[in-house]
C-alpha positions in Angstrom: -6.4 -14.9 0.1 -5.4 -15.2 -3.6 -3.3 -18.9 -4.4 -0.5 -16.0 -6.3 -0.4 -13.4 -3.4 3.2 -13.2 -3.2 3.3 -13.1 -7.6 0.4 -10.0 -6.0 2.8 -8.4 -4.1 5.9 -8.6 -6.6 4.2 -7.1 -9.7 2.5 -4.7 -7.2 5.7 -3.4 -5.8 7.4 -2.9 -8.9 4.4 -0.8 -10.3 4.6 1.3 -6.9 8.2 1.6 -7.4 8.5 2.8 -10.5 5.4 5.3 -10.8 6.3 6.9 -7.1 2.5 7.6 -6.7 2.1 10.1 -4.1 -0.9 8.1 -2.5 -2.2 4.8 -3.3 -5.7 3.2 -1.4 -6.1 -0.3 -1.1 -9.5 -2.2 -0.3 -9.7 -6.2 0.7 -6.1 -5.8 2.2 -6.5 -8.5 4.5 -4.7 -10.7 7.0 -5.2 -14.4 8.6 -7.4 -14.0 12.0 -4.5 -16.1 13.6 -1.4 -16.1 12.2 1.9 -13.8 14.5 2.1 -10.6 15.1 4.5 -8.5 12.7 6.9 -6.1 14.0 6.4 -2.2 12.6 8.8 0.6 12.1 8.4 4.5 12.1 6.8 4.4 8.6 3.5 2.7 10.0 1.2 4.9 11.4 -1.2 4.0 13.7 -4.9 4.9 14.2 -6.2 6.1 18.0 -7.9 2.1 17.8 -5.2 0.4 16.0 -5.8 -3.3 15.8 -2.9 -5.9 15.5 -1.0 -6.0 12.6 0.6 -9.6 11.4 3.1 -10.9 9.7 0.6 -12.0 6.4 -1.1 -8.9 6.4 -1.0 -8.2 2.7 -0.2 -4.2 3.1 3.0 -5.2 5.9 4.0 -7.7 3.0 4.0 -5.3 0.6 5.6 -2.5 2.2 8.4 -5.1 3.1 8.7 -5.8 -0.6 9.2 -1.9 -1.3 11.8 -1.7 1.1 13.8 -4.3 -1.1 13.6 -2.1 -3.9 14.4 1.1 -2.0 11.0 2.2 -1.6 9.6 4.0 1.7 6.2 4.7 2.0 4.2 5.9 5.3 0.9 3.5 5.8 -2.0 2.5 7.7 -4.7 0.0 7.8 -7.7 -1.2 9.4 -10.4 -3.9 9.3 -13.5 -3.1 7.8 -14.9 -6.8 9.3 -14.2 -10.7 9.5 -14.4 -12.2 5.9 -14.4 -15.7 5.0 -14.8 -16.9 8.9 -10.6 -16.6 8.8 -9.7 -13.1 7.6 -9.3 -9.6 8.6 -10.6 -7.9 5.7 -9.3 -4.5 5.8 -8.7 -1.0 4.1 -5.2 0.5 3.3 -3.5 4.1 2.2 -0.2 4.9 1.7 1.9 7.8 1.2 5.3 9.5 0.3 5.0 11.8 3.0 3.6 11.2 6.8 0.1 10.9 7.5 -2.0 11.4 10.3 -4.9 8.6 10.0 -7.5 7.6 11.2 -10.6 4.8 10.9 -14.3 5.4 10.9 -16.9 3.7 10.9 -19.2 4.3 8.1 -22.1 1.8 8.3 -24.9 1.4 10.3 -23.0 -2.0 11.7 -20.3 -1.7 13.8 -19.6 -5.2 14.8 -16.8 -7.2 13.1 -18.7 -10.3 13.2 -21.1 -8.7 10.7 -20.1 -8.2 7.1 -22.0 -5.6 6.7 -19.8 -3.2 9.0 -17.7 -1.0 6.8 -15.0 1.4 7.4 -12.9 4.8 5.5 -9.1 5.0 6.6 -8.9 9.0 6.3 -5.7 10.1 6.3 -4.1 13.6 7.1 -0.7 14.8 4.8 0.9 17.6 3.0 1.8 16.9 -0.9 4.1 20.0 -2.4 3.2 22.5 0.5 -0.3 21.9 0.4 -2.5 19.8 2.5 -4.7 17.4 1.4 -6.6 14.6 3.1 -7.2 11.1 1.4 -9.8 8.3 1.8 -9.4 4.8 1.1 -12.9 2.7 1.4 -14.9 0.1 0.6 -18.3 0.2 0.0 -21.4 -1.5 -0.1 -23.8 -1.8 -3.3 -26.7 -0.1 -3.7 -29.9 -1.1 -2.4 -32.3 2.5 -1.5 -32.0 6.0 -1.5 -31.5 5.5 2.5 -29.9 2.2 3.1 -26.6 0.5 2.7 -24.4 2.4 0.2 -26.3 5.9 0.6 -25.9 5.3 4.4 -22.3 5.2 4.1 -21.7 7.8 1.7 -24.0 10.4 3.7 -22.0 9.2 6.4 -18.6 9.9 4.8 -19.9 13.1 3.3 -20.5 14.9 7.2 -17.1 13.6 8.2 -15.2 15.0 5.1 -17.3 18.4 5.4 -15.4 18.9 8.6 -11.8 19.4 6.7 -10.4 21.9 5.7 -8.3 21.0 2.9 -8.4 19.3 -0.6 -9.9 16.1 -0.8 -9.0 13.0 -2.7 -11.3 9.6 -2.2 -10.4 6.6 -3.3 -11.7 3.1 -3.5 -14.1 0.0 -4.6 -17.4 2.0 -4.7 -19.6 -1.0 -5.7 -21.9 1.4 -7.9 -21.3 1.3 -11.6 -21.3 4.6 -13.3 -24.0 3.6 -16.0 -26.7 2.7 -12.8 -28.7 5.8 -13.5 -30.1 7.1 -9.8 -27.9 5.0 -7.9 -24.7 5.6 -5.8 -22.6 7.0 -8.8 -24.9 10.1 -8.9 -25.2 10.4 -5.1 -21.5 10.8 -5.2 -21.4 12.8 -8.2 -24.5 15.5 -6.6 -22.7 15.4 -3.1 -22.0 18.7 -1.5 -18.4 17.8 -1.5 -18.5 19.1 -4.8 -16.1 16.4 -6.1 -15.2 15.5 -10.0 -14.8 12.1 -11.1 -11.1 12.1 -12.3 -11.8 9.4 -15.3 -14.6 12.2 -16.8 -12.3 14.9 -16.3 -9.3 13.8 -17.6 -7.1 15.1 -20.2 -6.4 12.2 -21.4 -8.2 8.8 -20.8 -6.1 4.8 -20.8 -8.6 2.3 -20.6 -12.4 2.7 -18.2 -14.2 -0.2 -16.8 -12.2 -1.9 -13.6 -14.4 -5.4 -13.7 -15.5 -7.2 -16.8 -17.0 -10.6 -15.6 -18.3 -12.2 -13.0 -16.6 -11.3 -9.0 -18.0 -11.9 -6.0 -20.3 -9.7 -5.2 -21.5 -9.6 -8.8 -22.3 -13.1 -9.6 -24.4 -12.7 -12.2 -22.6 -9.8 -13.8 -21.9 -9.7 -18.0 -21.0 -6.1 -18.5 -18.0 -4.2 -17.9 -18.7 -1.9 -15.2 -17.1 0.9 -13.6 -17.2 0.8 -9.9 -13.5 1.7 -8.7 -12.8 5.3 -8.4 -11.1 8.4 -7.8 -12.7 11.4 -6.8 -11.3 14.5 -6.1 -12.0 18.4 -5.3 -12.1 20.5 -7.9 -9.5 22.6 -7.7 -6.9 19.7 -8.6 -5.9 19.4 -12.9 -6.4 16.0 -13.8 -4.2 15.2 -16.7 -4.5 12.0 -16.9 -6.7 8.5 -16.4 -5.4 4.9 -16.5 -6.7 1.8 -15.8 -3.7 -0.6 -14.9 -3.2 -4.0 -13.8 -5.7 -5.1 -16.6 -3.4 -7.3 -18.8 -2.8 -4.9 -21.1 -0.4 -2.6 -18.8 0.8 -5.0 -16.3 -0.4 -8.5 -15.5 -4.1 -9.2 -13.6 -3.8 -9.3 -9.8 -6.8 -8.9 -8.5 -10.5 -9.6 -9.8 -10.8 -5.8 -10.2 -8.5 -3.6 -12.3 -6.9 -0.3 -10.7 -6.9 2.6 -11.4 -4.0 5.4 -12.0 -4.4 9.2 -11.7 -2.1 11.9 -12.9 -2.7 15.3 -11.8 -1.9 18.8 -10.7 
């Protein structure tokens, strides 16, 4: 939906190239409602209520652009719900070995139509003999201790107690970390017993992913940190960066990313 998506996608691809990130989560990877269908291969893999992919769907494009530079990388993606009155607005992961994914609803809204409905692509792998399962998601803000972003995170939280196996969750979170009792503690005091990589890290590159007015924050004048990566415990963290921030590599998107190193 950006005027530079394919500019997007380039300096994207390159990054992904060179840094060979084991897993990478996307949010607002979205495609037109309309436009053709693409044609997959083996590396896509589906969820058990796969929707359509097409041939603008930002994650296909990219993946398409990897492959250019030798780059294979197993991936999935769903729609959280219709943005825009034109988009799929969707959710991403990716990864250098095969995953086994799957979509779930988090939100009290399930429908589409509603913007409110929200999503976390959990995806099954194995990363140097061990197994871990990822999350890629997209939040909503804050609003009580029982509604909208609590909702999903309690949510999340049963789903994730379920596995058996390491855990790293990724995403927009929509909760700064200086919001003192909001969704950046819930996450922090959740029985997961997760660490917030950028606190732990041996060494730190940069910190706040959005430093002006988005949508969503419209009225925003303070850098804030509300993109994350949280991760069990038993993982080393050796290092924090944020990228894409026009100090690493060029802005493409109205928030920063963020780039994890660890054991």
């Amino acid at each position: 939906m950006e005027e530079k998506d394919q500019q997007q996608i380039e300096v994207l691809a390159n990054k992904i190239a060179k840094e060979e990130f084991d897993l990478i989560g996307l949010q607002e990877v979205n495609q037109l409602l309309a436009s053709p269908l693409a044609k997959t291969d083996q590396y896509f893999q589906p969820t058990t209520d796969q929707q359509p992919i097409h041939q603008d769907n930002f994650l296909f494009c990219l993946i398409e652009q990897l492959k250019k530079l030798g780059c294979y990388y197993y991936w999935s993606w769903a729609y959280n719900h219709i943005g825009y009155d034109i988009y799929h607005e969707g959710i991403g992961l990716l990864s250098k070995t095969p995953i086994k994914a799957e979509s779930q609803v988090v939100s009290e809204s399930s429908d589409p139509a509603d913007y409110h409905t929200r999503k976390a692509m959990i995806g099954e792998t194995t990363i140097a003999g061990e197994k871990v399962i990822a999350v890629s998601g997209h939040f909503s803000w804050w609003q009580t201790a029982d509604k909208t972003f609590a909702y999903e995170w309690h949510k999340l939280e049963k789903i994730l107690a379920e596995q058996q196996a390491a855990l790293v969750v990724m995403g927009d979170f929509n909760n700064d970390a200086g919001a003192s009792g909001e969704g950046y503690e819930l996450v922090r005091e959740s029985s997961l017993d997760l660490q917030d990589a950028f606190a732990v890290a041996k060494i730190k590159s940069g910190e706040y992913t959005v430093e002006k007015q988005i949508d969503g924050w419209d009225t925003n004048a303070e850098k804030l940190r509300i993109d994350y990566i949280f991760t069990s415990k038993n993982f080393k963290i050796e290092s924090y960066q944020v990228v894409f921030d026009d100090k690493n590599e060029p802005v493409i998107s109205d928030h920063y990313g963020v780039a994890v190193t660890m054991d």
